[in-house]
PQR file of N, CA, C, O and H, with PARSE charges and radii, in Angstrom:
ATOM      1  N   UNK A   1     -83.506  40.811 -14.879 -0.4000 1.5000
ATOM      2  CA  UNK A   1     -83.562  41.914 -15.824 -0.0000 2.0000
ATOM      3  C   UNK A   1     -83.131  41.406 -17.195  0.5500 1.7000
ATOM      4  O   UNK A   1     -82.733  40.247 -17.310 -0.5500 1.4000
ATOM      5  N   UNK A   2     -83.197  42.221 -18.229 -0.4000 1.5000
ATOM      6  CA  UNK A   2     -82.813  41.400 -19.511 -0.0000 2.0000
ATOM      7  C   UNK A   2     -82.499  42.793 -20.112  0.5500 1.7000
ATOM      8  O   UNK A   2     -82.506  43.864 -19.505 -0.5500 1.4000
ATOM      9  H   UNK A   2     -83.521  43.163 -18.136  0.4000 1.0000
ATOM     10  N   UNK A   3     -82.128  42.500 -21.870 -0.4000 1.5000
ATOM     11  CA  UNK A   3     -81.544  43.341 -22.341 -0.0000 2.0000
ATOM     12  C   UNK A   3     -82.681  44.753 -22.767  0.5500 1.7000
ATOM     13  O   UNK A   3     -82.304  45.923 -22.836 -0.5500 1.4000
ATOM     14  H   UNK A   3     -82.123  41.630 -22.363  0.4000 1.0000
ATOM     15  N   UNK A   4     -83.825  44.366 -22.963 -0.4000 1.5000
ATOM     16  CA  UNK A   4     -84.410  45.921 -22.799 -0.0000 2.0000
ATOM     17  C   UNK A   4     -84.247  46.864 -21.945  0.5500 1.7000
ATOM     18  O   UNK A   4     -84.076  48.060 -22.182 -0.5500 1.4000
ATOM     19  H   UNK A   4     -84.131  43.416 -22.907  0.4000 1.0000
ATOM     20  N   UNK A   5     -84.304  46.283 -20.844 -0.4000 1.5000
ATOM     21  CA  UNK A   5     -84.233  47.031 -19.297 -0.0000 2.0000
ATOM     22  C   UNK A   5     -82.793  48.069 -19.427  0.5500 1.7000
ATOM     23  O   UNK A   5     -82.166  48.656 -18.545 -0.5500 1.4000
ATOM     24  H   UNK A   5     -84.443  45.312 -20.652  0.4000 1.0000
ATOM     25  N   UNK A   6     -82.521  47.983 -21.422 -0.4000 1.5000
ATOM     26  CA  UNK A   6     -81.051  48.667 -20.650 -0.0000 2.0000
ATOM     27  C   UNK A   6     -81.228  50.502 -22.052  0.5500 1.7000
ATOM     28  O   UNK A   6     -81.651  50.850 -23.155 -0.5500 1.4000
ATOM     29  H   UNK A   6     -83.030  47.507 -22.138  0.4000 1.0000
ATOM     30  N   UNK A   7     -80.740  50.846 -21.192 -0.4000 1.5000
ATOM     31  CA  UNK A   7     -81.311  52.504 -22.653 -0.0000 2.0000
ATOM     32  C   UNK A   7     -80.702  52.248 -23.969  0.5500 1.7000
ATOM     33  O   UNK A   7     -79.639  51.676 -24.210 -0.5500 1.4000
ATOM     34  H   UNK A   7     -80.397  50.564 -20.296  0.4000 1.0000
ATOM     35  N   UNK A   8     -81.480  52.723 -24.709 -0.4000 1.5000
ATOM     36  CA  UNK A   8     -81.146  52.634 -26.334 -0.0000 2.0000
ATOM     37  C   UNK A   8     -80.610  53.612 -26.926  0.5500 1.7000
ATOM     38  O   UNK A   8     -80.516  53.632 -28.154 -0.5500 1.4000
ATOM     39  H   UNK A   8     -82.344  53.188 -24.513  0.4000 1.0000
ATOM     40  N   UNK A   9     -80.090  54.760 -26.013 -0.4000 1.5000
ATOM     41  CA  UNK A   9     -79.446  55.711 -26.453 -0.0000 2.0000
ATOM     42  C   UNK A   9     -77.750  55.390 -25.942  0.5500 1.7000
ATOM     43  O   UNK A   9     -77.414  55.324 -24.759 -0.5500 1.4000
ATOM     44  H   UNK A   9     -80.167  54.744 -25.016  0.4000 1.0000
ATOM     45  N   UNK A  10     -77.083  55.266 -26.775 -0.4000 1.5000
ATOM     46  CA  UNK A  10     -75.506  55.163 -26.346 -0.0000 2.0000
ATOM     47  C   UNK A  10     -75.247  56.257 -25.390  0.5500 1.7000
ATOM     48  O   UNK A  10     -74.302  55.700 -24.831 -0.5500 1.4000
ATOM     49  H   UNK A  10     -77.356  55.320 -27.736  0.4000 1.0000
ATOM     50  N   UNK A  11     -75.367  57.520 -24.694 -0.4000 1.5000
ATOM     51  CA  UNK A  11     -74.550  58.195 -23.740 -0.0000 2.0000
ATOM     52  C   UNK A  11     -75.992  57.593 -22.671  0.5500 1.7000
ATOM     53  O   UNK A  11     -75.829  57.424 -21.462 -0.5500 1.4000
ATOM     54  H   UNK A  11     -76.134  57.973 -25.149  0.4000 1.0000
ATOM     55  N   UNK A  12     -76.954  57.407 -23.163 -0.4000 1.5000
ATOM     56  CA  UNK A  12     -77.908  57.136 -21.578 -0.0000 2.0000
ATOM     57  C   UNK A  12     -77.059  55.574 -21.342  0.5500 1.7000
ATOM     58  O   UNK A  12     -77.100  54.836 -20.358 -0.5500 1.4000
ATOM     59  H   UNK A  12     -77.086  57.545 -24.145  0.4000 1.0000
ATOM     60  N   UNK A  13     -76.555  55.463 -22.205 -0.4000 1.5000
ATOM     61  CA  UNK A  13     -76.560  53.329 -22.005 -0.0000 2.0000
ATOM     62  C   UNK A  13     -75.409  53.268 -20.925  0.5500 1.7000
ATOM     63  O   UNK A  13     -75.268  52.425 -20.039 -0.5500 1.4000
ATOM     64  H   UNK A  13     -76.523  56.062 -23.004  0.4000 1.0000
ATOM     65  N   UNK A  14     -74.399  54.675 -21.291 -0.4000 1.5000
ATOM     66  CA  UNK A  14     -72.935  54.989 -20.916 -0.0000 2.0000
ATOM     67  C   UNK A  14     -73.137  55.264 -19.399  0.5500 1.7000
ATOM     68  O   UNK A  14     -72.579  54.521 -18.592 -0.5500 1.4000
ATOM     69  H   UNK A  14     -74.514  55.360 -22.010  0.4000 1.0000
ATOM     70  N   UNK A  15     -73.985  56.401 -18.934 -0.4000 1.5000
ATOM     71  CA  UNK A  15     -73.889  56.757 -18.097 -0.0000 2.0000
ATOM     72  C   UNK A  15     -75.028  55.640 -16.853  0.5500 1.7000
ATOM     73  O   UNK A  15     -75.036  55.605 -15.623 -0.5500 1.4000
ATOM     74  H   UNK A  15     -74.439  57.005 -19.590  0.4000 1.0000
ATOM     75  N   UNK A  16     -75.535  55.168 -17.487 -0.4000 1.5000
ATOM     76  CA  UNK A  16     -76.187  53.586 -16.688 -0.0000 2.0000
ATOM     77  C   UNK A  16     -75.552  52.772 -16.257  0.5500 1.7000
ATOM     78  O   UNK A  16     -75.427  52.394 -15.092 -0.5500 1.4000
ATOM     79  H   UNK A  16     -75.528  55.196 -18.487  0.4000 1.0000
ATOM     80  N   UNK A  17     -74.820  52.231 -17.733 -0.4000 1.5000
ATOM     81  CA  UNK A  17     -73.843  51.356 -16.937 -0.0000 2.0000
ATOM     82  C   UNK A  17     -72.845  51.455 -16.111  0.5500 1.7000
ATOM     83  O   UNK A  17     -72.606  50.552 -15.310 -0.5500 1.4000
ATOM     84  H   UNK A  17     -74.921  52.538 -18.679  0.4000 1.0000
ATOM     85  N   UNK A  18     -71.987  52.764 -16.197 -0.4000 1.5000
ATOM     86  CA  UNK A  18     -71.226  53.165 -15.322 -0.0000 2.0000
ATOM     87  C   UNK A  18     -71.336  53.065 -13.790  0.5500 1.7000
ATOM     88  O   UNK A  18     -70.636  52.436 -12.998 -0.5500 1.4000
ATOM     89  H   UNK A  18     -72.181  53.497 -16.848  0.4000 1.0000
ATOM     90  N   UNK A  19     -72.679  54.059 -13.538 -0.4000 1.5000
ATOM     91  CA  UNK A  19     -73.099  54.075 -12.758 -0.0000 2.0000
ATOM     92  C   UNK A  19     -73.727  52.740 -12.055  0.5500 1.7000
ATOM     93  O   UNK A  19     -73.632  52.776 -10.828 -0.5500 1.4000
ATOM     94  H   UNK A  19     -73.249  54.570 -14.182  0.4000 1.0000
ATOM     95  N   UNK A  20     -74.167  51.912 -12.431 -0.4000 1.5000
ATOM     96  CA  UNK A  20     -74.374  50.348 -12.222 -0.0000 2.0000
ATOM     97  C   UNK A  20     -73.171  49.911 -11.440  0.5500 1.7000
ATOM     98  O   UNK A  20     -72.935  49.641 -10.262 -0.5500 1.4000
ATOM     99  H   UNK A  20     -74.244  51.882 -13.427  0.4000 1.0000
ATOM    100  N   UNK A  21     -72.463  49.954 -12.639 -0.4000 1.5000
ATOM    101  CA  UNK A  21     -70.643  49.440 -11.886 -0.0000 2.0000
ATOM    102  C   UNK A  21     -70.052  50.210 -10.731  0.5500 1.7000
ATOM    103  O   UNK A  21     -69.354  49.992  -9.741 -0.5500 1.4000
ATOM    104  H   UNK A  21     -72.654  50.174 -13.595  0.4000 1.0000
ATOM    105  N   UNK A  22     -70.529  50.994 -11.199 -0.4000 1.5000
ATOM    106  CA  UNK A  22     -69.696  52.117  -9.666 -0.0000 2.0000
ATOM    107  C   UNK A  22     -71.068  51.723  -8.592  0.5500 1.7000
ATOM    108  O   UNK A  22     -70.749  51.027  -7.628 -0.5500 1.4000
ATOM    109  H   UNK A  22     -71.096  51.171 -12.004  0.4000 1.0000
ATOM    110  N   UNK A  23     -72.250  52.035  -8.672 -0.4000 1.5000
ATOM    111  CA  UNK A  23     -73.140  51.764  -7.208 -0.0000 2.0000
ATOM    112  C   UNK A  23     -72.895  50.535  -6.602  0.5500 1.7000
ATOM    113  O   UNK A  23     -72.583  50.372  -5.422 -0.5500 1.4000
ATOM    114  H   UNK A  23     -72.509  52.600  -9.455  0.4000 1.0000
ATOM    115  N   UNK A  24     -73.084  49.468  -7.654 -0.4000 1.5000
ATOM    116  CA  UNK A  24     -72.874  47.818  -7.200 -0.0000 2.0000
ATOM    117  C   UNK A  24     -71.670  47.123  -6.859  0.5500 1.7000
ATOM    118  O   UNK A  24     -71.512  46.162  -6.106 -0.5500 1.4000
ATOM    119  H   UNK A  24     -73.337  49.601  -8.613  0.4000 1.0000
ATOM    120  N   UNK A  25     -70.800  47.813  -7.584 -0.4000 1.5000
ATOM    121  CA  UNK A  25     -69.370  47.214  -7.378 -0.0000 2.0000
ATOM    122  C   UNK A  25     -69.104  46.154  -7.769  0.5500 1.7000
ATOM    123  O   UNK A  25     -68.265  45.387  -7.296 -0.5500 1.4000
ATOM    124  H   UNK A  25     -70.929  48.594  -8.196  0.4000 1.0000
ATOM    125  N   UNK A  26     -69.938  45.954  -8.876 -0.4000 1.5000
ATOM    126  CA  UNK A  26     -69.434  44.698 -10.198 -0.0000 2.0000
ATOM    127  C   UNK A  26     -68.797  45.085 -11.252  0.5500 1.7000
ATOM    128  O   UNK A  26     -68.541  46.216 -11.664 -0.5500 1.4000
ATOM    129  H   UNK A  26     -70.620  46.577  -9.261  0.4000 1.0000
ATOM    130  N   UNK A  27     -68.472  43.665 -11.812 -0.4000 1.5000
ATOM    131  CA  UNK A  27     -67.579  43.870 -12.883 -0.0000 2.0000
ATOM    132  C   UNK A  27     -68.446  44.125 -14.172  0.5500 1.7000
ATOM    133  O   UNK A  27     -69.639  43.843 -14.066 -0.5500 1.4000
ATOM    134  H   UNK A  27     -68.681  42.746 -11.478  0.4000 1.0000
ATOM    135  N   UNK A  28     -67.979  44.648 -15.439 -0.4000 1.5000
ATOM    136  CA  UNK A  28     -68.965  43.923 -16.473 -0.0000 2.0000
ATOM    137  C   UNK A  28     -69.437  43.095 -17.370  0.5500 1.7000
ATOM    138  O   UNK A  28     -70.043  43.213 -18.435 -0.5500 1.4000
ATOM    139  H   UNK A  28     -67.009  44.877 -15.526  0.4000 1.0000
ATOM    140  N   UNK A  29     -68.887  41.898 -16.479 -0.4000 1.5000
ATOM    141  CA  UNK A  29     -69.323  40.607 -16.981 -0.0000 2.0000
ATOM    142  C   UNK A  29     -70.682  40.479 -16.263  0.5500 1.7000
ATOM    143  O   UNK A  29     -71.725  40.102 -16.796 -0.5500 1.4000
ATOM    144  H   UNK A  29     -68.395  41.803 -15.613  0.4000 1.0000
ATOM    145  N   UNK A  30     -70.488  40.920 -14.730 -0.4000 1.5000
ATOM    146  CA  UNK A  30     -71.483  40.474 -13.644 -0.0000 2.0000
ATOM    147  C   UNK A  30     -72.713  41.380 -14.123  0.5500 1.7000
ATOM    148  O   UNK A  30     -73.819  40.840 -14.124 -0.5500 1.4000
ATOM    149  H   UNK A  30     -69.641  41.226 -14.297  0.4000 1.0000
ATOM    150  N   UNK A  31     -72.608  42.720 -14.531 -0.4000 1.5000
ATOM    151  CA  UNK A  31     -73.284  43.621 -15.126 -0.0000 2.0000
ATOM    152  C   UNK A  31     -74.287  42.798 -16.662  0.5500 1.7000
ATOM    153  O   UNK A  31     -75.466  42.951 -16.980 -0.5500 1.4000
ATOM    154  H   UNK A  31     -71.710  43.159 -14.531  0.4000 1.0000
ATOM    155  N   UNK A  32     -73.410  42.120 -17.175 -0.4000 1.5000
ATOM    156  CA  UNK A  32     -73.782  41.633 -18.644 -0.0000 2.0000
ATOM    157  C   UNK A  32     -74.473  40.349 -18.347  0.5500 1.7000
ATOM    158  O   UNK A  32     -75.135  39.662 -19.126 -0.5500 1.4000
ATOM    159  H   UNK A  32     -72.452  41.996 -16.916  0.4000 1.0000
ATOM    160  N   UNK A  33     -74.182  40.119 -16.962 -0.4000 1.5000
ATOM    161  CA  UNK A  33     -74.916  38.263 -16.698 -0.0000 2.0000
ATOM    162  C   UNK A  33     -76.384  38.929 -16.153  0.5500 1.7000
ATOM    163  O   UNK A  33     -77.498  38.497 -16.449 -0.5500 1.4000
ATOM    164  H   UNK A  33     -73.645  40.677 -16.330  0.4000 1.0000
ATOM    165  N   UNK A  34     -76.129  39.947 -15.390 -0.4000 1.5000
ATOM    166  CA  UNK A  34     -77.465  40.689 -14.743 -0.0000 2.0000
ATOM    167  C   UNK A  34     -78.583  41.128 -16.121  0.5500 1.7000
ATOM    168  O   UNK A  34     -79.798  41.196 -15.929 -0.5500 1.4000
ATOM    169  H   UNK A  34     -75.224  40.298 -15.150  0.4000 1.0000
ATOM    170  N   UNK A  35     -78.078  41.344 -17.218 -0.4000 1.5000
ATOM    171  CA  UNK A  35     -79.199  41.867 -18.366 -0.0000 2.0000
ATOM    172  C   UNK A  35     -79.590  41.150 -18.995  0.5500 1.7000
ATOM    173  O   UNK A  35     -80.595  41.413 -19.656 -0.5500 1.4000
ATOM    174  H   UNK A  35     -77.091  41.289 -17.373  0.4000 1.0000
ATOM    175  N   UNK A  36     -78.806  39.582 -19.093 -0.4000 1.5000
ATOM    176  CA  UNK A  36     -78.671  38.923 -20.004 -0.0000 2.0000
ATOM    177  C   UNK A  36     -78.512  39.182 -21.526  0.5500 1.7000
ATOM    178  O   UNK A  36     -79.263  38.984 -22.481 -0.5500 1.4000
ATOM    179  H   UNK A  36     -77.990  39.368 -18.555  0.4000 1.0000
ATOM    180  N   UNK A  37     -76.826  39.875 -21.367 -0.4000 1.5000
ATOM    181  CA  UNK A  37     -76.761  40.657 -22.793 -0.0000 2.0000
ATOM    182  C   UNK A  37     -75.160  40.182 -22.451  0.5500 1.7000
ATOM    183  O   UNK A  37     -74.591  40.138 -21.361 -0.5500 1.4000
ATOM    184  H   UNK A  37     -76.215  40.036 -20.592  0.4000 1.0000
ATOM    185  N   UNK A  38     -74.552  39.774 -24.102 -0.4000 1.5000
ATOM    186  CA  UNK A  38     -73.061  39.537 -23.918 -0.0000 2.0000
ATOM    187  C   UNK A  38     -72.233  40.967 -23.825  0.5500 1.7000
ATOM    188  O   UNK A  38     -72.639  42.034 -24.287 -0.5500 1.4000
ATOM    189  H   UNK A  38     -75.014  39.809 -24.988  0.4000 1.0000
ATOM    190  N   UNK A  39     -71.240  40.800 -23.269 -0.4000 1.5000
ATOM    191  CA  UNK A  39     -70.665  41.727 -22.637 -0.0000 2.0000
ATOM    192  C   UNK A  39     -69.884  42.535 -24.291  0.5500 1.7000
ATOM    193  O   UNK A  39     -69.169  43.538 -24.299 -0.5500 1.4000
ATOM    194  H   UNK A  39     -70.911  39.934 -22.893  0.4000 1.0000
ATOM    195  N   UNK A  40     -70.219  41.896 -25.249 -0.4000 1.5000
ATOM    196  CA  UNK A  40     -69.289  42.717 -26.904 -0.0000 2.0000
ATOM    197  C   UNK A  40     -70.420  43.462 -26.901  0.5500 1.7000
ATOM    198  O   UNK A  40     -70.294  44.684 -26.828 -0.5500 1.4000
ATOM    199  H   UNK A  40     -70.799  41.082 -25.243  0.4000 1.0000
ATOM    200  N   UNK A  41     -71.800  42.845 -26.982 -0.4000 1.5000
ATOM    201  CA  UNK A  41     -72.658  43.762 -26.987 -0.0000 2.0000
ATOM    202  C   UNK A  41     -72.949  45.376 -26.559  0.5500 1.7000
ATOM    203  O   UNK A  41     -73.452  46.302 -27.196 -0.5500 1.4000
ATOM    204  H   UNK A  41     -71.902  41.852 -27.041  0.4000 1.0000
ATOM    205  N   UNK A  42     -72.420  45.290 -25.235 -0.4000 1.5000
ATOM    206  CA  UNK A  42     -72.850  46.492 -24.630 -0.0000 2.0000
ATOM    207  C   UNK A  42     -71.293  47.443 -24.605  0.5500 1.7000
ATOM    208  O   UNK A  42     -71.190  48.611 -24.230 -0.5500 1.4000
ATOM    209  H   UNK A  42     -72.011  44.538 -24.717  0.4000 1.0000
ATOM    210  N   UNK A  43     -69.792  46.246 -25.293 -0.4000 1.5000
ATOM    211  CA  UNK A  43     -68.798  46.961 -25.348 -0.0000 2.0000
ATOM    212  C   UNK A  43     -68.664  47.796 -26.990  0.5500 1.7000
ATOM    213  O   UNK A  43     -68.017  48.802 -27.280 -0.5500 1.4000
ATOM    214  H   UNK A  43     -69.875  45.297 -25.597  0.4000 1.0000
ATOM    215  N   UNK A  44     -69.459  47.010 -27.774 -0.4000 1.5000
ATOM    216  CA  UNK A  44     -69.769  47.272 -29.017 -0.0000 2.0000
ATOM    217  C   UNK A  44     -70.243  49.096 -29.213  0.5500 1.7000
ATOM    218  O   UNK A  44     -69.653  49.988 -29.823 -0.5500 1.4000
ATOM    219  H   UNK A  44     -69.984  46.192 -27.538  0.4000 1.0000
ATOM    220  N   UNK A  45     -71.342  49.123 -28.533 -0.4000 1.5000
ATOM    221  CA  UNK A  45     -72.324  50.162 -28.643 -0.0000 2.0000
ATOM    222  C   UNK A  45     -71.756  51.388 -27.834  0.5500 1.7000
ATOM    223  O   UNK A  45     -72.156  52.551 -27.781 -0.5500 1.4000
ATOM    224  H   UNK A  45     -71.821  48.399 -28.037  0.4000 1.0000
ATOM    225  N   UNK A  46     -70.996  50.937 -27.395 -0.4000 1.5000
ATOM    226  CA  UNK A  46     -70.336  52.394 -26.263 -0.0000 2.0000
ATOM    227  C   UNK A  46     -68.865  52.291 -27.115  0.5500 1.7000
ATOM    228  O   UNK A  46     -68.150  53.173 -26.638 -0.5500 1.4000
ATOM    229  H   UNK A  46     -70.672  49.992 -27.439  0.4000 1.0000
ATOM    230  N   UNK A  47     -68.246  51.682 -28.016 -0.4000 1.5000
ATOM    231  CA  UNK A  47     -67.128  51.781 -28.523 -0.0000 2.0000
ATOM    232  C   UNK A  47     -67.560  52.920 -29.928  0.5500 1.7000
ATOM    233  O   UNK A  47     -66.764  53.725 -30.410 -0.5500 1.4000
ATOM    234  H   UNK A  47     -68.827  50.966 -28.403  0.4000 1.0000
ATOM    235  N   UNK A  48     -68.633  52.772 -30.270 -0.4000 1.5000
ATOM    236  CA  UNK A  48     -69.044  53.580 -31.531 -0.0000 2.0000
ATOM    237  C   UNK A  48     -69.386  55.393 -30.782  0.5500 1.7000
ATOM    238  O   UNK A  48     -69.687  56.378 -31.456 -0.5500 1.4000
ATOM    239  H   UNK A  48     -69.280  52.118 -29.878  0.4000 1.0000
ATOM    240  N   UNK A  49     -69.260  55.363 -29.667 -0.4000 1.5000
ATOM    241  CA  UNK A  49     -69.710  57.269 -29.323 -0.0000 2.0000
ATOM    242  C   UNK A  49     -67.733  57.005 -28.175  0.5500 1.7000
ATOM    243  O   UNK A  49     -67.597  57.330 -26.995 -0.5500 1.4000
ATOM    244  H   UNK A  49     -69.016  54.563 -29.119  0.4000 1.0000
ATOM    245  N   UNK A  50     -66.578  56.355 -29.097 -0.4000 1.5000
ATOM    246  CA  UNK A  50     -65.748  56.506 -28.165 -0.0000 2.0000
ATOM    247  C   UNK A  50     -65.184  56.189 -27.024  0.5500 1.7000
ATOM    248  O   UNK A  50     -64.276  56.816 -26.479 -0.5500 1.4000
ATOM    249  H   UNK A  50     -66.689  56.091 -30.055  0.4000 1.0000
ATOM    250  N   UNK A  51     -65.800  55.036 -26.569 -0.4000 1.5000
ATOM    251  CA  UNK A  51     -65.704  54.745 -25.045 -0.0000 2.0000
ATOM    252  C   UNK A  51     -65.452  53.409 -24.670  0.5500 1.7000
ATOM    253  O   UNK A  51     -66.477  52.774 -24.915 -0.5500 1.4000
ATOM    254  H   UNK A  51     -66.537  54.526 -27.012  0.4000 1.0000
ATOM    255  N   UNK A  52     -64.458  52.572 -24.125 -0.4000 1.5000
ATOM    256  CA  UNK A  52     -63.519  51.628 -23.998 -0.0000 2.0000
ATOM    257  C   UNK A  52     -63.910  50.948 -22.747  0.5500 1.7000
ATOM    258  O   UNK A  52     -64.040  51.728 -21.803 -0.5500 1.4000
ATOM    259  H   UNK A  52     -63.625  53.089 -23.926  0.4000 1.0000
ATOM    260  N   UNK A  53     -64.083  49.985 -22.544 -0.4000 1.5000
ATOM    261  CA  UNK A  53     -63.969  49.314 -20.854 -0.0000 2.0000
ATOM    262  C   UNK A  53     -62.727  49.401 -19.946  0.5500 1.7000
ATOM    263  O   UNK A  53     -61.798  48.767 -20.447 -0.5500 1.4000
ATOM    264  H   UNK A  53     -63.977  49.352 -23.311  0.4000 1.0000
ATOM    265  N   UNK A  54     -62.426  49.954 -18.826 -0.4000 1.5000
ATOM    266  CA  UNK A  54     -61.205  50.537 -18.999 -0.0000 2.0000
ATOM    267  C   UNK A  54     -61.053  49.054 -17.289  0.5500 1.7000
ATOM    268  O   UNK A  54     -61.354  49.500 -16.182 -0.5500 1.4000
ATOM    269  H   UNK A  54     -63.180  50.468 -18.419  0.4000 1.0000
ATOM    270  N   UNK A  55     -60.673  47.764 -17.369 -0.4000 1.5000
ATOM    271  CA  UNK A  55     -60.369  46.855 -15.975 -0.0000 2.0000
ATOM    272  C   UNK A  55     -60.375  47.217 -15.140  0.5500 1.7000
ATOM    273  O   UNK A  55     -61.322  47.135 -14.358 -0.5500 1.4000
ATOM    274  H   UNK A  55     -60.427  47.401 -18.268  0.4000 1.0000
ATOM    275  N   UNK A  56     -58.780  48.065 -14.825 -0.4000 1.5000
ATOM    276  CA  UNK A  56     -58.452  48.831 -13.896 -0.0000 2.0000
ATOM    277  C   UNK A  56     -59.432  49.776 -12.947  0.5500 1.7000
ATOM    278  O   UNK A  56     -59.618  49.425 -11.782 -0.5500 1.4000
ATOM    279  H   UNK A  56     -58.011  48.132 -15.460  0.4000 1.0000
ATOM    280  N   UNK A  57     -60.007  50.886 -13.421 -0.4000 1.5000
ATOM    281  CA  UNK A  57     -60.895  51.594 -13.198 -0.0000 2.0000
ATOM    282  C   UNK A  57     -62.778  50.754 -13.330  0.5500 1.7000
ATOM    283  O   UNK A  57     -63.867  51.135 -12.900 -0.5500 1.4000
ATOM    284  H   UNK A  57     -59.855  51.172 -14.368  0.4000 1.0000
ATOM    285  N   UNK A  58     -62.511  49.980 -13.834 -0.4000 1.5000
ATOM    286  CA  UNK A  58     -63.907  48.892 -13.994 -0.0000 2.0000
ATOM    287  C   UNK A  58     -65.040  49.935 -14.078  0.5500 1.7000
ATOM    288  O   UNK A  58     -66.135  49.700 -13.567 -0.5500 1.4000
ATOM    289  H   UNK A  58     -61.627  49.671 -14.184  0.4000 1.0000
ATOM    290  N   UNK A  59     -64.732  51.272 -14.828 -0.4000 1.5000
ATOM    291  CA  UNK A  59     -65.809  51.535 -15.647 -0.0000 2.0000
ATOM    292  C   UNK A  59     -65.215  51.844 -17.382  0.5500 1.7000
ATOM    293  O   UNK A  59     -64.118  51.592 -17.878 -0.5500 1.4000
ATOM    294  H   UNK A  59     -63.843  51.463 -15.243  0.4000 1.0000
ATOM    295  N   UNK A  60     -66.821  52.676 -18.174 -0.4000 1.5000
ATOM    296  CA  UNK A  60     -65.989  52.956 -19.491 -0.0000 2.0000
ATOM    297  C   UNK A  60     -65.474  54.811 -19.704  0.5500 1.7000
ATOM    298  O   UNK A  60     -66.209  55.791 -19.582 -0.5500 1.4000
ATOM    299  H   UNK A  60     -67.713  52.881 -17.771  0.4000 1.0000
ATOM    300  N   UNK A  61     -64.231  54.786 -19.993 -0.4000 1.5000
ATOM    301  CA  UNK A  61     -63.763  55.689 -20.366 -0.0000 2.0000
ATOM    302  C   UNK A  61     -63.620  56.433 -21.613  0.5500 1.7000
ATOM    303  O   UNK A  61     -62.972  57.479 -21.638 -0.5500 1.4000
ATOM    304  H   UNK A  61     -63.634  53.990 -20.092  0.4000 1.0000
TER
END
């Protein structure tokens, strides 16, 4: 998969990746190696509508 494959809307991008992490049970590095997109990238774009990578919980909050 690569980085188109991923939505261009920040809450669709939010609720994808989440859901990614929660179905698969990866991290989001493993998530960011799967799109081939760096992981600031996709922490970048969900930090601008509010929303943090949270380890612990290994989704974004």
């Amino acid at each position: 998969m690569a980085i188109e494959s991923l939505p261009k809307d920040p809450m669709m991008l939010l609720s994808f990746v989440n859901t990614r992490l929660r179905d698969d049970g990866i991290s989001l590095d493993d998530f960011a190696s799967q799109f081939q997109v760096e992981r600031s990238y996709i922490e970048e774009k969900l930090d601008k509508i509010g929303y943090t990578y949270n380890n612990d919980l290994r989704k974004f909050i």
